[in-house]
N, C-alpha and C positions, 0 to 999 in steps of 0.2 A: 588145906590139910590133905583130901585125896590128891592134890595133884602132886607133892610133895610126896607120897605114897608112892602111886604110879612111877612118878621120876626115880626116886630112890630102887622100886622096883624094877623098870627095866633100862636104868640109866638113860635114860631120854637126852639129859645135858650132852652127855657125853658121846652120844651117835651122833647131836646134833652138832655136837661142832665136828666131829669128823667129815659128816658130810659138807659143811659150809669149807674146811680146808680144800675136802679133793674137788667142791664146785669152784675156789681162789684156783687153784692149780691147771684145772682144764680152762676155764676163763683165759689164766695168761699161758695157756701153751696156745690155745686161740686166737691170741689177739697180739702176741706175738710172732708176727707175721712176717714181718721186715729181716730176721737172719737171711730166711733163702732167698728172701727177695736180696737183698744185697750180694750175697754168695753167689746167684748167678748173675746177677749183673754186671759181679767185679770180673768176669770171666771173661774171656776174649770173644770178639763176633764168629768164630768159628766153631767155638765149642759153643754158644751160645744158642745159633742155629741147630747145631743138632739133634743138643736137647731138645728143644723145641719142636723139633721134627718129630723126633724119636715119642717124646712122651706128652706133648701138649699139641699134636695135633698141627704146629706149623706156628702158633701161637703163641707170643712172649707175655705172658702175667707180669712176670718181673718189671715190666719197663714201665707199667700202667699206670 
């Protein structure tokens, strides 16, 4: 009975599944990993490099 109280009081259900959505959501923007890695993979070895150069330090992630 209080905790139906409570709930009712400060919608508990109801935070808690918002946060269980936006915790679904950043999970699969996380682990969701494989776009960029394909996108610069699909890229030609010149632009590939560069990027590389420019923003990884010399270092291809994508190929790993």
């Amino acid at each position: 009975m209080i905790y139906s109280q409570i709930d009712n009081e400060y919608n508990l259900n109801g935070i808690l599944q918002e946060a269980s959505k936006a915790l679904f959501k950043k999970l699969n923007a996380v682990n969701d990993g494989s776009k960029w890695r394909n996108r610069l993979a699909s890229l030609d070895e010149k632009k590939q490099k560069y990027i590389a150069s420019k923003y990884y330090g010399g270092h291809m992630p994508w190929k790993e």
